[in-house]
C-alpha positions in Angstrom: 83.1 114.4 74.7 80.1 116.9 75.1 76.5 115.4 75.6 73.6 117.4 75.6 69.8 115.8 76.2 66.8 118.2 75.8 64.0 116.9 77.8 60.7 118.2 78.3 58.2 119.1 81.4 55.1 117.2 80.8 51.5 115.7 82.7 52.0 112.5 84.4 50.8 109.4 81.8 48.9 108.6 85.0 47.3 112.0 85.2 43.4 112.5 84.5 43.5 116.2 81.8 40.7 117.9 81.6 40.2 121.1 78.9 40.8 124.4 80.1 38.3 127.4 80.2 40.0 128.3 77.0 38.9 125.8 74.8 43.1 125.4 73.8 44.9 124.3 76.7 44.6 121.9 79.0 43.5 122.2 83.0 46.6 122.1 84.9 44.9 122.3 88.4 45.3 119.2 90.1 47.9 117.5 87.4 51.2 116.5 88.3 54.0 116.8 86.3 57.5 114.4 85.4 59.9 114.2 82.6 58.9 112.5 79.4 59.6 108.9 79.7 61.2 108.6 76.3 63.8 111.5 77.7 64.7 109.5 80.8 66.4 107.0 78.2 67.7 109.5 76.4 69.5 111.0 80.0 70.6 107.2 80.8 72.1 106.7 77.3 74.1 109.9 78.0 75.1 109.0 81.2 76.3 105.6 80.1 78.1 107.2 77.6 79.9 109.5 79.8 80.9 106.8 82.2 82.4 104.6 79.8 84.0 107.6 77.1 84.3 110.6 79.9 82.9 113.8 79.1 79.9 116.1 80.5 76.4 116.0 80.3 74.4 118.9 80.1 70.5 118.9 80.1 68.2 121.7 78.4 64.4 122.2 78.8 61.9 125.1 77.5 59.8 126.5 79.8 58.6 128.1 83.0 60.0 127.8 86.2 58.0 124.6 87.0 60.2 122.8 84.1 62.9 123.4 87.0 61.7 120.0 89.0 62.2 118.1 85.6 65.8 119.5 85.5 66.4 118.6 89.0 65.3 115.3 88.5 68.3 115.1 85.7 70.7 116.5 88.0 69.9 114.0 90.2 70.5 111.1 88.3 74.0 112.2 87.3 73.5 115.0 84.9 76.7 117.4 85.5 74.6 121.1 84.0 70.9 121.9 83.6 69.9 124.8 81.5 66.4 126.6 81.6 65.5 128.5 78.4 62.7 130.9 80.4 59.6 130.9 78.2 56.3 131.0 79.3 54.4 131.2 76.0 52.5 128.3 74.0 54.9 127.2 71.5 54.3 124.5 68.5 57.1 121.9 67.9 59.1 124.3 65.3 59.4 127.4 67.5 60.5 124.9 70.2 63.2 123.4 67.9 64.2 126.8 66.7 65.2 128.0 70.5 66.7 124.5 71.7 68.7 124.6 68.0 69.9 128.1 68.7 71.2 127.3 72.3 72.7 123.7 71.2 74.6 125.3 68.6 76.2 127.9 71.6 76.8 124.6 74.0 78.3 122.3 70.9 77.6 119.4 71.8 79.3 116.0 70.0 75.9 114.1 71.3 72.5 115.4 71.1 69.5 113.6 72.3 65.9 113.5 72.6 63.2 111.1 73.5 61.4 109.8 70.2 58.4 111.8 71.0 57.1 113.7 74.2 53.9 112.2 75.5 52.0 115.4 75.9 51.5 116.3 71.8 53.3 112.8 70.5 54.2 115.0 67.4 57.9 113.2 67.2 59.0 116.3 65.4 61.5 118.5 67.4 64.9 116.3 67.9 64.9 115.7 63.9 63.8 119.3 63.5 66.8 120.3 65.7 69.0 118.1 63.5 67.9 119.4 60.2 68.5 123.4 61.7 72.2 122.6 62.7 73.1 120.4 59.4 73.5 117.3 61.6 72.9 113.9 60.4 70.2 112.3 63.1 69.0 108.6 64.0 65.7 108.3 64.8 64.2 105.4 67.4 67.5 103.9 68.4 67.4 101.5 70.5 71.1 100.2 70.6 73.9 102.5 69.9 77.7 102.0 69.9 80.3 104.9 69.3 84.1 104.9 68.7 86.8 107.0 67.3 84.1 109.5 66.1 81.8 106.9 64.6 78.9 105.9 65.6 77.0 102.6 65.0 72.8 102.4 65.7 70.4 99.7 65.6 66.6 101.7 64.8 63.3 100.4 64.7 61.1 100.2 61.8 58.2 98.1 60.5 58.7 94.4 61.0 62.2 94.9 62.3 65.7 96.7 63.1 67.8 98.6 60.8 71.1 99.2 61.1 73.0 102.7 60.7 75.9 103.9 60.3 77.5 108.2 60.4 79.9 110.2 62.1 79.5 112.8 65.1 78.4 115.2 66.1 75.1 113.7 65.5 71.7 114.0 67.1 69.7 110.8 68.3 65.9 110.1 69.8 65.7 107.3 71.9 63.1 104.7 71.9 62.3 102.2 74.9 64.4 99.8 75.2 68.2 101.1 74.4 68.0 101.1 78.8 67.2 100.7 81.6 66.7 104.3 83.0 68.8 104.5 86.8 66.4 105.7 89.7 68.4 108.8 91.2 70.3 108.1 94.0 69.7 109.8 97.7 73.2 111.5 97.4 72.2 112.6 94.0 69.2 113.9 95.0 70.8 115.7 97.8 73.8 117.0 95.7 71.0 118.1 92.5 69.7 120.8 95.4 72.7 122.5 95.3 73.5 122.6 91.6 72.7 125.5 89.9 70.6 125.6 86.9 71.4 128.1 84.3 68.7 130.5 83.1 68.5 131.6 79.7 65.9 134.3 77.4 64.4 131.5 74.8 65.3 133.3 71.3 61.9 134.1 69.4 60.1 131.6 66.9 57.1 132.5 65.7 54.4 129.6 65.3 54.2 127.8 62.4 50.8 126.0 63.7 48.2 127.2 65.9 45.6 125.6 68.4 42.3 126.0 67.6 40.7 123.9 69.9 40.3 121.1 72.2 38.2 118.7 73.1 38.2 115.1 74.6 37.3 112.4 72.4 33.6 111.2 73.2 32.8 108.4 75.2 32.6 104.5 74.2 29.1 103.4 73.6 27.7 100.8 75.3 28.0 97.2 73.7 24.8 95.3 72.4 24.4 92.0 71.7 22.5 91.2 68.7 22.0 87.4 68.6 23.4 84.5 70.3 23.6 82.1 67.2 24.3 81.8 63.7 21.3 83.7 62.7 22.3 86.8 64.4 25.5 87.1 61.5 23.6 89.2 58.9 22.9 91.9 61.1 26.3 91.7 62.8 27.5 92.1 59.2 24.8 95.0 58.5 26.2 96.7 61.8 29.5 96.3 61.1 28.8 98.2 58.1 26.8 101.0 58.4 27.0 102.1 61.8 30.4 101.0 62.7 31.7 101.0 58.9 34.9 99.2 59.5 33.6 96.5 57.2 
């Protein structure tokens, strides 16, 4: 069995963004950087997977050079091959599904997986847009999964509950929280992931379907007022509620 688990190089949840200078980006000065949550299930899946069917894991990320301590982290928790597809451009979530697609197809894997969404843009776009350019059936928001002889077996989230799904690899999945636990990398992992090598790869060429006109961060919360401290005070709550706040 073949896994493959594209992950992505993104600002700390933790981290405090600023805009840049541009008006587009954001300020990276002073942000640190880890691998989106939702991909460090989709790793441990893979890894779990591996121990109890055999196989290899390989792990692919789009970017600069800095997407190489993301990768290492992978490595260290078990990951047998990393793969850097070199790109330093701004890309939107199709041209980034275009270049992972083209180098997934070359790998073959029987697994693919992403995290739901990456927490940078949230779009929860690529995986399925992967799945949709290699004619692969795909599970969204798993958060149990069983496979045998071929088959696989998925339990997703939606609205008010689970639904359960059934199709036949290969097959390409996005994790949601709570299909694991992810592991915490090991000190002989982390010591053995400084020795692997990570293979660099030319991105192919996508262009853009969307483009970034501008940023900006949403303003601040306005101080709260109170208006009365009895019954009387409800009309104008009401008339508040209304036309200034207008969720009534």
């Amino acid at each position: 069995m073949k896994y493959a688990v594209c992950i992505n190089h993104v600002p700390d949840t933790a981290a405090k963004i600023t805009v840049g200078s541009d008006g587009k980006t954001i300020d990276k000065g002073g942000v640190s950087y880890v691998i989106s949550p939702y991909d460090e299930f989709a790793i441990e899946e893979c890894l779990r997977l591996k121990e109890k069917n055999g196989g290899e894991v390989t792990v692919v990320s789009l970017g600069s050079d800095a997407h190489k301590e993301s990768l290492r982290k992978a490595l260290a928790m078990g990951v047998d091959k990393a793969v850097l597809l070199k790109d330093d451009s701004t890309r939107d979530s199709f041209s980034v599904a275009r270049a992972l697609a083209d180098c997934l197809q070359e790998i073959s894997p029987d697994v693919i997986f992403f995290g739901k969404q990456s927490v940078d843009y949230d779009d929860s776009a690529v995986g399925l847009m992967v799945a949709e350019m290699l004619g692969l059936p795909s599970i969204s928001v798993i958060v149990k999964l069983e496979i045998a002889d071929g088959k696989v077996t998925a339990e997703r989230e939606v609205e008010g509950g689970r639904e359960v799904v059934e199709t036949k690899l290969p097959a390409v999945f996005t994790a949601q929280k709570g299909l694991n636990e992810p592991r915490y990398p090991s000190l002989k992992g982390i010591m053995a992931a400084k020795s692997k090598p990570i293979e660099e790869r030319p991105a192919s060429a996508a262009p853009p379907k969307v483009e970034v006109l501008g940023m900006q961060k949403p303003p601040a919360r306005l101080a709260g007022r109170i208006v009365g401290t009895d019954a009387t005070a409800v009309p104008e709550l009401v008339r508040l509620l209304h036309e200034e706040a207008k969720v009534i």
